[in-house]
Phi, psi and omega in degrees: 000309175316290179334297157300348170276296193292348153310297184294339171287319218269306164290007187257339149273342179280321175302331191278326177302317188310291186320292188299304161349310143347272105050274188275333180272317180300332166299306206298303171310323182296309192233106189272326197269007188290139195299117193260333152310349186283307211286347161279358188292273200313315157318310187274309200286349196297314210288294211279160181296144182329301175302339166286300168334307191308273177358277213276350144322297170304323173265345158294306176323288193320328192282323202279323162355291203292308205309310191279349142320000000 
């Protein structure tokens, strides 16, 4: 039973990667010069509750932050 769940987890992500993949390509064709990791970022935070947004915004600003020092 454990096994069949995690199958069934598994295609249930792989549909949602396709989908956001989509997604993505479809902003990218609107917008070709647009960042495509930004717009899956952005994509995937559209998903989450506001206050979950922030956070991982914020901790993305922060990483980059560092990165570009």
């Amino acid at each position: 039973m454990k096994q069949r769940v995690q199958i069934s987890n598994v295609a249930k992500a792989k549909r949602w990667a396709l989908r956001l993949s989509a997604r993505v390509e479809k902003v990218l064709a609107a917008h070709p010069h647009a960042d495509p990791d930004n717009v899956r970022h952005t994509l995937i935070l559209l998903e989450q509750p506001p206050l979950e947004r922030l956070q991982r915004s914020l901790i993305r600003g922060r990483a980059t932050a560092i990165y570009r020092k």
